[in-house]
N, C-alpha and C positions, 0 to 999 in steps of 0.2 A: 201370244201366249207361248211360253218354250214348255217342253215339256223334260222332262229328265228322271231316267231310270234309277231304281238304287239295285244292284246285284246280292249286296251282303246289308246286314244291319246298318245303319249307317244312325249316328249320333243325332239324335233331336236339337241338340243343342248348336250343328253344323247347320242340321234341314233348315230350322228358324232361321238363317240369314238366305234364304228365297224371299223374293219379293211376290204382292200378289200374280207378278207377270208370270210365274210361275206354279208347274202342277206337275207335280209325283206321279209317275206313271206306272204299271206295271206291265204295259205292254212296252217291250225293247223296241221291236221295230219303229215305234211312234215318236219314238225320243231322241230330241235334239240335244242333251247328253246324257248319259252316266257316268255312275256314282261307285266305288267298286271299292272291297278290302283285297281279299286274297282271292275269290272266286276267280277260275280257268276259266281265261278268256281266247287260248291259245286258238281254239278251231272256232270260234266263234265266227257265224255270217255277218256282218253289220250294213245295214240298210242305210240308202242316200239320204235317209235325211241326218244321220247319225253326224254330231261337227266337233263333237267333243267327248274327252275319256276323261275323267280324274279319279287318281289312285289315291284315295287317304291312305297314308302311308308313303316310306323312301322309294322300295322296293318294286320294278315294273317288271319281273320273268313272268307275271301268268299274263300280261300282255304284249300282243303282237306290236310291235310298237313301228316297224318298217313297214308293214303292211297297213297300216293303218295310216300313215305319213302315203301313201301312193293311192289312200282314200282320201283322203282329204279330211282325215281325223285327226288332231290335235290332242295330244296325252300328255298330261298332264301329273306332277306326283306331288307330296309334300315334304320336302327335304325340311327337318330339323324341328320339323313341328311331333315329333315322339323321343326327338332325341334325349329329354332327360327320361323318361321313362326307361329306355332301353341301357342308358349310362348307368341307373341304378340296380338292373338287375345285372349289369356286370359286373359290377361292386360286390354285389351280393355272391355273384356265381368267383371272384375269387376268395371272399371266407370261407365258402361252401368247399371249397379246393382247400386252402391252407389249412384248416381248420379239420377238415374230415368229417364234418356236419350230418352227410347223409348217412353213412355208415351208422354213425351215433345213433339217429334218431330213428334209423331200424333195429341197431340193436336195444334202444331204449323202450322202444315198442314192446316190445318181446319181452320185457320183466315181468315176472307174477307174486314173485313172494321173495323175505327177505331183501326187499328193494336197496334199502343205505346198505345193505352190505356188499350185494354182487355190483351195485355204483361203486363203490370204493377197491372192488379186486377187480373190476374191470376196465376201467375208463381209462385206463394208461396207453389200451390198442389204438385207442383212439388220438392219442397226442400230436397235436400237429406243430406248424409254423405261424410267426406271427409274420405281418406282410410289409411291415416298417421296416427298412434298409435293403428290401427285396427292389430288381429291378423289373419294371411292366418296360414293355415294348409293342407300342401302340402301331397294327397296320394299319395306316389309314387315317388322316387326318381330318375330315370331315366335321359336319356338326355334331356326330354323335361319338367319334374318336377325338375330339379335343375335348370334348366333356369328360369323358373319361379318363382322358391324362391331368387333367385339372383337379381331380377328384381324389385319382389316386397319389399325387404328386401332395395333396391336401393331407389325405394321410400315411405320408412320410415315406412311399414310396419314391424312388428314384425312376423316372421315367423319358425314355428315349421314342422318338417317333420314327415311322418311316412315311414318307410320301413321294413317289415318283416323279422326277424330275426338281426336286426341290433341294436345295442347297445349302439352302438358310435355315436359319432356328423359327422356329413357329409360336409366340407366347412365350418363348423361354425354356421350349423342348427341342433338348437338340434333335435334330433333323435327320435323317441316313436318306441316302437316295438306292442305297444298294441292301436289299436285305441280308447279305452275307457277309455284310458287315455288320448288319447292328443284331443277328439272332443271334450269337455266340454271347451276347452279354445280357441276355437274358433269363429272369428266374420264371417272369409268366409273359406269355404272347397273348394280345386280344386285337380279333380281325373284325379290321371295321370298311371293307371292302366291298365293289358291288360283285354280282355275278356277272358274268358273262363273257362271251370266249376267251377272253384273254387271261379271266382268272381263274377260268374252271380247272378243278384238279392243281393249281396253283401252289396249293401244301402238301409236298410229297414226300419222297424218302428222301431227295435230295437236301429239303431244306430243314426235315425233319432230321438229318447227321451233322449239319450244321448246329441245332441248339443243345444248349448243356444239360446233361446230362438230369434228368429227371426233372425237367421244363415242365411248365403245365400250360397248355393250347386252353384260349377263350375263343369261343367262335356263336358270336351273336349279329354274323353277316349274313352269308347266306350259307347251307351245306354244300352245295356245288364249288364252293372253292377249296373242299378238301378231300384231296382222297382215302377214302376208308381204307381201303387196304391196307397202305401203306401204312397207314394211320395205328390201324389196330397191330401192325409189327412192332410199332416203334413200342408202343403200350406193354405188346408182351415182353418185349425185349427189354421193359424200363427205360427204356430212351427217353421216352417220356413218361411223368408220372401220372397225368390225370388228363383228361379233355371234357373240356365244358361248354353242354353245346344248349344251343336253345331249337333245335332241330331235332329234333330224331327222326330214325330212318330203318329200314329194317337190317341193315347193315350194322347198326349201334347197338339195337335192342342185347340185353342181358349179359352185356359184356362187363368185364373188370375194369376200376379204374375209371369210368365214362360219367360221369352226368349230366343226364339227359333234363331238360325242361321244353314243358310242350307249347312252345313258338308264344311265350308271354310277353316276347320283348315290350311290345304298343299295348298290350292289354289292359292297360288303364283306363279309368273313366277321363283322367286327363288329358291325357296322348287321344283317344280316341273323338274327343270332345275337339282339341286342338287339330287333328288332323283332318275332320270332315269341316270344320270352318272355313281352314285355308283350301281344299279342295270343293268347295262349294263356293269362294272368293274367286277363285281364280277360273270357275266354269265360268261364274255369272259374267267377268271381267272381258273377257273373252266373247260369249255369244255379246252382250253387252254393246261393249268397245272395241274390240277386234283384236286385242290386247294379249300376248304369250306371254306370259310370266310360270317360269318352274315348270317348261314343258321338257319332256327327254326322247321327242322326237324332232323338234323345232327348236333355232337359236332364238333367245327371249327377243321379242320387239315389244315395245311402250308407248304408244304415241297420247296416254293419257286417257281421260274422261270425253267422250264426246257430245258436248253440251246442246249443238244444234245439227240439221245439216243432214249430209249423207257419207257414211264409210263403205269403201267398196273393200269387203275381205277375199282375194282369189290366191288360191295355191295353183299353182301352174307348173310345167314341165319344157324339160328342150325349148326355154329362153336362155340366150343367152345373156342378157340384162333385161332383168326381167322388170325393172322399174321404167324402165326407156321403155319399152316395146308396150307395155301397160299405157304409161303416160300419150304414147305417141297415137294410138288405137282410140284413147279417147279424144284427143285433141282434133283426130280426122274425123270423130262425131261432132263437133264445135263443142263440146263439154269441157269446161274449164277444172283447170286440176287445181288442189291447195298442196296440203300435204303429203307424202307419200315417202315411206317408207318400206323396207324390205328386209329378209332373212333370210337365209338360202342353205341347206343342205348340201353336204356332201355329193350327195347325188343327185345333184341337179333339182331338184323339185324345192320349191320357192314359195314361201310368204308373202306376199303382198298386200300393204294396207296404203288403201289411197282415200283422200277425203276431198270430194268432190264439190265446187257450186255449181248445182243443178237441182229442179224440184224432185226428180225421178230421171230414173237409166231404163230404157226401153231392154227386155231382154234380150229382141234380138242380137244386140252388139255384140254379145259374146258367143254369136253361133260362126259359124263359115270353119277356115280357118286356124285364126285368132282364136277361139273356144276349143280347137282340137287338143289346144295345147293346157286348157283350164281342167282342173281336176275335179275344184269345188270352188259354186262362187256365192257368194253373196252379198246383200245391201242392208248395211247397218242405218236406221234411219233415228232422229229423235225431233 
């Protein structure tokens, strides 16, 4: 029986794809995995029995995710299973820009009497742009930044991508590998970027002098890859006209020019429904079959469905072939190996899936040693 935590609400419609092998926990400690939205995981202790993280959802900064890879925990996200929901509220958040929507519908609040008339002297403040012939400049090509250039290229947008190291056209979007090339030919930017060191602070004054003059920034990635400050100069200054973010922060709150929405990107019953599935597929897959698919601390390994037999799942450290050293370790127990596969990280610490013909592996074998160097192991049996 595995047992697995949910941190945040998690979609019934996901829970349901647990088999009886499985039981909902609320004690953390006791569970062989969890289930998480946004809930900070960042100082979290996690207990040995703990073999797996899945993030419903793209986004993994409220998990530790290197520290968790030197526990021998597995994290897991779901790339592209919220992506159309987040693609439409980018859509949406550039009407709400061209268009001047929210201004409207506070000052339309606000009528009490004589209504068709102060509509008719007033509704001219509000005139905007329509976004046909305007050019979007997509960072980020991903699943949920090719939706979006599909989208808006759909209606009648002219749109350019950028993605890092890429050269080529993507779909039929031309490509920039340099974003100081392609911000200067843009009417609206929308960043579809992950967080982390590389991109924090990312959008600055530097590349905020780079776009034309009264640009409008979509940022429905994360907030850490913009810097406010710089942010709110360009704003006062009209550098830029608008920013629309699905973030707020206290940095943002009650400023000119800004629209704020409260982090709705996945807030669908959709997206939410789609994302605890695939993150509940891809726990079971895994405790299961020993199986990495969509992890972002481990490179994917697949060695399939395990129909009979025995799988040995061990993450390991300071091998240097770690499938050799595995195979050879068993072979000086007379245990015959079948298949065996491996993944390996940057630094050093390693995957290992071996599928063994034998009825049972004595624990011992991985003490002495041979085990100093194992971080987590286990026997996958069926």
């Amino acid at each position: 029986m595995y047992q697995v935590a949910t941190l945040n609400k998690i979609s019934k419609v996901g829970l349901s794809n647990f088999t009886d092998e499985y039981m909902i926990t609320e004690t953390v400690n006791e569970a062989d995995g969890i289930l998480v939205r946004s809930q900070d995981m960042l100082t979290m202790e996690f207990s040995h029995k703990l073999k797996a993280i899945g993030r419903a959802g793209a986004g993994v900064n409220n998990i530790p995710i290197d520290r968790c890879a030197e526990s021998g925990i597995v994290v897991f996200n779901t790339p592209g299973a919220n992506a159309n929901a987040v693609k439409e509220l980018v859509i949406m958040g550039l009407f709400l820009a061209a268009r001047n929507v929210p201004e409207a519908l506070t000052w339309a609040k606000g009528l009490t009497e004589d209504v068709s008339k102060q509509v008719e002297k007033g509704k001219s403040q509000f005139a905007g742009h329509e976004i046909m012939g305007k050019t979007l400049g997509v960072v980020g090509l991903g699943a949920i930044g090719l939706k979006v250039a599909k989208a808006a290229s759909a209606l009648g947008m002219n749109v350019v991508g950028y993605k890092r190291n890429t050269v080529s056209d993507v779909d039929g979007i031309p490509v920039y590998s340099d974003l100081k090339e392609m911000l200067p030919l843009c009417d609206y930017i929308s960043l579809h970027i992950p967080a982390n060191d590389n991109t924090k602070g990312m959008f600055n004054k530097e590349l905020f002098d780079l776009m034309k003059d009264k640009a409008v920034l979509l940022n429905f990635a994360r907030d850490k890859i913009v810097n406010d400050m710089d942010l709110a100069i360009a704003l006062e200054s009209c550098k830029l006209a608008k920013y629309v973010t699905d973030f707020p922060n206290d940095n943002l709150i009650n400023r000119e020019n800004i629209i704020l929405l409260p982090h709705l990107g996945a807030s669908t019953e959709e997206a939410e429904d789609n994302c605890a599935v695939m993150a509940v597929n891809e726990i079971r897959d895994y405790l299961e079959n020993g199986n990495i698919i969509n992890s972002v601390n481990f490179p994917q390994l697949d060695m399939g469905s395990l129909e009979k037999g025995i799988r040995l799942a061990l993450i390991v450290k300071e091998m240097q072939d770690p499938i050799t050293e595995v195979i050879e370790h068993l072979s000086n127990a007379e245990i015959k190996v079948g298949k065996a596969m491996c993944s390996r990280r940057a630094d050093g610490i390693s995957f290992v899936l071996v599928e063994v013909l034998s009825d049972n592996i004595p624990a011992l074998l991985f003490a002495g040693e041979f085990g100093a160097k194992i971080i987590s192991y286990r026997a996958i049996e069926k």
